[in-house]
Structures are given as C-alpha cells and as structure tokens.
TITIKOL-912515 format. One record per residue (C-alpha): x, y, z; residue number from 1. Coordinates in nm, 2 decimals, padded with zeros to 4 digits. Each point is the difference from the previous one (the first is absolute). Example, Ala and Ser with C-alpha at 12.3 -4.5 7.8 and 13.67 -1.06 7.14 Angstrom:
TITIKOL-912515
ATOM:px:py:pz:n
ATOM:01.23:-00.45:00.78:1;
ATOM:00.14:00.34:-00.07:2;
END
This chain:
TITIKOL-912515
ATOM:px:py:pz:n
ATOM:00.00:00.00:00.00:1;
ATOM:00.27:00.22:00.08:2;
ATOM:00.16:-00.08:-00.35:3;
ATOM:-00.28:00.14:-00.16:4;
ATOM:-00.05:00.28:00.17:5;
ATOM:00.36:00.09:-00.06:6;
ATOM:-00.04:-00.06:-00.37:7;
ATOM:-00.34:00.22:00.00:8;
ATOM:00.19:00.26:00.18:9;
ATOM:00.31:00.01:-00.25:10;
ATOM:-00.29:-00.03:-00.26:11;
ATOM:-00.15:00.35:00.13:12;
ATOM:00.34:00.18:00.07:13;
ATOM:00.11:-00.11:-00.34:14;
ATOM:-00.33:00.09:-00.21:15;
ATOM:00.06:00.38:00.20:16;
ATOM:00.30:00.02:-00.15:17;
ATOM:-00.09:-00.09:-00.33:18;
ATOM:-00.29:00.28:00.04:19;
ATOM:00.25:00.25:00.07:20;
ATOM:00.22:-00.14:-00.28:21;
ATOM:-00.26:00.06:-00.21:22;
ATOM:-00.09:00.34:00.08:23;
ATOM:00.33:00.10:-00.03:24;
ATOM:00.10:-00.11:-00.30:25;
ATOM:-00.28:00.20:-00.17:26;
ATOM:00.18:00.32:00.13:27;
ATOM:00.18:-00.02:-00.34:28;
ATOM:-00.10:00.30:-00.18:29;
ATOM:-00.04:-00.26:-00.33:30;
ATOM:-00.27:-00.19:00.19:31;
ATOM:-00.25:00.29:00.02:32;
ATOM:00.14:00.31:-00.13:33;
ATOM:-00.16:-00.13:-00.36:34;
ATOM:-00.32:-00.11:00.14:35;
ATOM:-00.12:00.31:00.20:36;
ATOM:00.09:00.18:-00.27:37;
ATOM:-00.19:-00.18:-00.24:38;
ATOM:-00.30:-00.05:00.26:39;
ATOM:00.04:00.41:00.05:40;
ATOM:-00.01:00.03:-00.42:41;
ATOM:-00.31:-00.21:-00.02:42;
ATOM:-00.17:00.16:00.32:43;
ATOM:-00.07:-00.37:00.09:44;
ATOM:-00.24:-00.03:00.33:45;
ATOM:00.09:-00.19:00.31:46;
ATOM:-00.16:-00.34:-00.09:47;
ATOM:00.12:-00.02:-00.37:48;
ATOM:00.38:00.09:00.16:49;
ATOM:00.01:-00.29:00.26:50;
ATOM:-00.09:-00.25:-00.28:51;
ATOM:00.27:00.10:-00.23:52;
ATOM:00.23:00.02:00.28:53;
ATOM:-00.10:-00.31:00.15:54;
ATOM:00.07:-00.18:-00.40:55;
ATOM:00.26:00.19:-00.05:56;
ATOM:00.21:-00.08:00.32:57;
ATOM:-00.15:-00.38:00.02:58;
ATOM:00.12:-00.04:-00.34:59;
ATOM:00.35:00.19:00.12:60;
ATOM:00.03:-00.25:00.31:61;
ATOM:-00.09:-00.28:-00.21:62;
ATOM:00.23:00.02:-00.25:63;
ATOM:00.31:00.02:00.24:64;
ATOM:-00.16:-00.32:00.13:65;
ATOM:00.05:-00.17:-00.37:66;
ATOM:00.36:00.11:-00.02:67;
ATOM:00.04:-00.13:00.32:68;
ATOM:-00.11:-00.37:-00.09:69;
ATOM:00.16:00.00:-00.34:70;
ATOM:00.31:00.09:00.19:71;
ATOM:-00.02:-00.20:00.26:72;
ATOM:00.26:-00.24:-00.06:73;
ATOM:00.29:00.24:00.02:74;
ATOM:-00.16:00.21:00.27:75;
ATOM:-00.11:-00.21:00.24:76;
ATOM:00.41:-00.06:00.03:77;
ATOM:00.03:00.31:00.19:78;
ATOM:00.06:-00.10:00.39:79;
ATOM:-00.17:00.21:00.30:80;
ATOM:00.31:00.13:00.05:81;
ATOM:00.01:00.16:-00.30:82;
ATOM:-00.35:00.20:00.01:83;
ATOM:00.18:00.32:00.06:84;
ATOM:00.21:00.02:-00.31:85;
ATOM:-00.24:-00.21:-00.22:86;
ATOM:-00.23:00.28:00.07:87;
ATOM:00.21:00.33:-00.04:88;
ATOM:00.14:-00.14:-00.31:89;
ATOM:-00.31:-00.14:-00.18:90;
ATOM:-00.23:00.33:00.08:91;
ATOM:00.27:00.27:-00.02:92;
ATOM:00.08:-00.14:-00.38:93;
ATOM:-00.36:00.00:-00.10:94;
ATOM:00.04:00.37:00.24:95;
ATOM:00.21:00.13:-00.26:96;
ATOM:-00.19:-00.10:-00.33:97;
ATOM:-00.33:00.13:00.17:98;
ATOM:00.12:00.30:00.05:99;
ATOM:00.15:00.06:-00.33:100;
ATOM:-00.30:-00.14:-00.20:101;
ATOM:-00.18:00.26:00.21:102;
ATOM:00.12:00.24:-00.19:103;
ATOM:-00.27:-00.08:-00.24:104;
ATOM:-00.31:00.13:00.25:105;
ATOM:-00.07:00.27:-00.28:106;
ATOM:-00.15:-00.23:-00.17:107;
ATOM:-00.30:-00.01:00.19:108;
ATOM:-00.05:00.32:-00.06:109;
ATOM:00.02:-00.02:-00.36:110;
ATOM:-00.23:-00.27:00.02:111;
ATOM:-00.35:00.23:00.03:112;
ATOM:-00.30:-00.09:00.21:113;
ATOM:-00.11:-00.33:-00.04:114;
ATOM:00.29:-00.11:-00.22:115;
ATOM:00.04:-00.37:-00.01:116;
ATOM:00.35:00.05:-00.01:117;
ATOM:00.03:00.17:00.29:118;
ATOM:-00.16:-00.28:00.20:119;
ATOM:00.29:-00.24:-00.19:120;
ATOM:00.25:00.21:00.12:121;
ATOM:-00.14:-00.03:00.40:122;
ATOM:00.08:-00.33:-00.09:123;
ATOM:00.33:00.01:-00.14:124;
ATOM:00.12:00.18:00.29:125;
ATOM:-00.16:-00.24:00.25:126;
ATOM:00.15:-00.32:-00.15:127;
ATOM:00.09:-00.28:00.21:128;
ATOM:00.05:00.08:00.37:129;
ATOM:00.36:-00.14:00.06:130;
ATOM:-00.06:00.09:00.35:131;
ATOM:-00.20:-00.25:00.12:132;
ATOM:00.25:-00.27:-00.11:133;
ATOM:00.20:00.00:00.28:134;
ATOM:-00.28:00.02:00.22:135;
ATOM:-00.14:-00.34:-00.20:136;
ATOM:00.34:-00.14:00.04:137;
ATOM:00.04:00.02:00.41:138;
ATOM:-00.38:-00.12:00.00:139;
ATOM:00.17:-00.32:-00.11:140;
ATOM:00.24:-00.01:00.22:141;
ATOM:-00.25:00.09:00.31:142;
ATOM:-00.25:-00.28:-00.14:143;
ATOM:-00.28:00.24:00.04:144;
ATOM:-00.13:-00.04:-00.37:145;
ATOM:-00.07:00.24:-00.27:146;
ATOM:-00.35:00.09:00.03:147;
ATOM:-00.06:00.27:00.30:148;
ATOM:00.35:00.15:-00.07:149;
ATOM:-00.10:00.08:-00.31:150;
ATOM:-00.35:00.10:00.11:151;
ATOM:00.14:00.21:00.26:152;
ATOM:00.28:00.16:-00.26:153;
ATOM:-00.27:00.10:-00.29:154;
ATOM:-00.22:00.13:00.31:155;
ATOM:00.29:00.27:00.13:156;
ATOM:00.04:00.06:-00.38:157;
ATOM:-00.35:00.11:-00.05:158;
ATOM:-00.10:00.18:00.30:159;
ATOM:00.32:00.15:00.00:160;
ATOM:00.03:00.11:-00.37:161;
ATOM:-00.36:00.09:00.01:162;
ATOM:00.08:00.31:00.31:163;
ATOM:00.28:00.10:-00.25:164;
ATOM:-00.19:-00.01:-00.32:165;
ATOM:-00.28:00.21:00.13:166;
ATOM:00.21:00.24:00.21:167;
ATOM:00.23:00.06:-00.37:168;
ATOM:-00.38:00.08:-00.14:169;
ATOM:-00.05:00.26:00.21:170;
ATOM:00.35:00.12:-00.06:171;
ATOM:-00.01:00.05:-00.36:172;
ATOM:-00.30:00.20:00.02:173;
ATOM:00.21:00.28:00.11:174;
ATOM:00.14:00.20:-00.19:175;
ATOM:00.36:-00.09:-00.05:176;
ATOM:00.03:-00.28:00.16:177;
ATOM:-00.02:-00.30:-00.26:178;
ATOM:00.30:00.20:-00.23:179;
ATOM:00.20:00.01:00.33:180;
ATOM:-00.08:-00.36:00.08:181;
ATOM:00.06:-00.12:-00.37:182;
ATOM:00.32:00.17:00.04:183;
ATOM:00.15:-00.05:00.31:184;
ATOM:-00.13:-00.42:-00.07:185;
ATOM:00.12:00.01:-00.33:186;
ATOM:00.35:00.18:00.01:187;
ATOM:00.05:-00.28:00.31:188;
ATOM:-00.01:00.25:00.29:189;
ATOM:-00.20:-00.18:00.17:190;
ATOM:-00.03:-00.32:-00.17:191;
ATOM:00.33:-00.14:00.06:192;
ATOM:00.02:00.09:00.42:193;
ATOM:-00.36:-00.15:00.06:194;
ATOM:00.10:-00.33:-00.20:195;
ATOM:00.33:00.01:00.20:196;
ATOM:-00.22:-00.01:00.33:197;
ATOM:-00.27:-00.25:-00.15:198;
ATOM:00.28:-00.24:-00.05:199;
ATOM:00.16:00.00:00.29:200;
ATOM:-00.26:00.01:00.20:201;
ATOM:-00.15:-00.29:-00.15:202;
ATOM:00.33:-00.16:00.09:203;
ATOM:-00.03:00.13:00.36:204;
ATOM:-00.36:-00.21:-00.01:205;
ATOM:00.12:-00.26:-00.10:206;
ATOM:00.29:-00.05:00.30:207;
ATOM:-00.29:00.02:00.24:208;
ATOM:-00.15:-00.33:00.06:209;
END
C-alpha cells in the first residue's frame, strides 16, 4: 500500500512539473506571438480563439510526441544522469533556429484578415514541440507512463498560452505597440534572452524529481 502511494505521489509531483514545463515552454515568443496577432487581425471572439488554440497546440504537443517515438531507439540511450545536458543541448539548438526563423513574423502581417496563409504560417512556427521530449524520456525512466504527463504538458500549454495570446490582443490595439513588438521579436531583442531562459529552465524542471 505504501508502494502505491509512493508511486501516486511521484505521479502528482511529476505531472506538476510537467504543467509547469508546459507553461513555460510556450513563453517562446514563436509559440504565440503569431497567433494573437493573427486572432487580433481577424478580431476572433473568446470561444472561436480557445478552439484554434486548443488544435493548434494539441497538434503542437502531439507532433513532438511522434518524433519522440520514431526516435526512440537512439533517445531512449540517454541515461538520468544525463537529463541536464540532453536537455540544454537539444532545446537550445532548436532555440537558435526558432529564433532565427522568427524573423519571418512579417509575414503574418502580409497575410490579411482571414488569409489562409496566415493560419499555415501559426503552424509553421509552432512545429513539433522538441520540449516535451525530454520530459517523455525521464517519464520512461520514472515508469510513470505517457498519458497524464502529456495531458498535464498540453494543459500548462494551453492555459498558459491562452493568458498570453489574449493579453498580446489587447496590446496590439494600441497604438504602437505591435511595430515595437514585431521589432524588438523580430530583430531578436527579445526573442533570443526568453528562449535562453525557457531552455534552461526547462532543464532546471527537469533536475527536480
């Protein structure tokens, strides 16, 4: 009895950190930058937001997941030991071509209300999440499956990139503030510090347990 409540409570202390992992990772400025500007171009309401970000990010969270299994046979030779570096290295590379694909945000303003293409290019940015691979990876090694740390990574992701997506609505109704914020994202000003600190704090997570 005492087994199992020791797994439960590893279970819970885990899944919390995976929460947080996910709710930090979407402080990227790729992750939703481009959709509250898109959202704030199409003057979408509440409801019709949360289902696009809810597909959007699902799909986001789910694709790292299929990397993840077709790549498991050369990750899962990582050892516990090696969480910290596995984890700087891996997200700080995909860090780097983020933030220069970033560059690119113009796009969605180029794209014009309802564009179809602007809604591609949400998704473009988005691509896989790479950071929830390590958090897959020392799920293996703690036994505690896939399914609630995955559950509890997309659910940090949404609530968290929904308070950010509506707050940059607001924002860019004022009057010079989405030129600023394409600039200061797209020059890397900002990008490139807030991906440093997404990475390693990830890594920080993931020394917890």
């Amino acid at each position: 009895m005492s087994r199992a409540m020791t797994h439960l409570s590893n279970l819970g202390i885990f899944s919390f950190i995976c929460l947080l992992g996910g709710a930090v990772h979407i402080l990227a400025p790729d992750h939703w930058v481009p959709v509250s500007i898109l959202s704030w171009q199409h003057g979408w309401r509440l409801s019709r937001l949360t289902a696009f970000v809810f597909l959007a990010f699902l799909f986001h969270v789910l694709l790292g997941f299929l990397i993840y299994w077709l790549l498991q046979s050369l990750i899962f030779r990582v050892p516990a030991s090696a969480f910290w570096i596995y984890t700087v290295f891996l997200i700080g590379s995909v860090a780097m071509v983020r933030g220069i694909r970033f560059k690119k945000i113009r796009d969605i303003l180029r794209s014009g209300s309802g564009g179809f293409w602007g809604i591609m290019t949400v998704f473009s940015f988005l691509g896989p999440c790479e950071s929830i691979i390590p958090i897959l990876l020392k799920a293996r090694h703690l036994g505690t499956g896939y399914m609630v740390p995955v559950l509890a990574f997309l659910l940090g992701t949404v609530v968290a990139g929904m308070v950010l997506i509506t707050g940059g609505q607001r924002a860019w109704n004022r009057p010079l503030w989405l030129p600023r914020g394409v600039q200061w994202f797209g020059n890397g000003a900002m990008t490139f510090p807030v991906m440093a600190g997404v990475m390693l704090s990830l890594a920080l997570l993931l020394k917890l347990p």
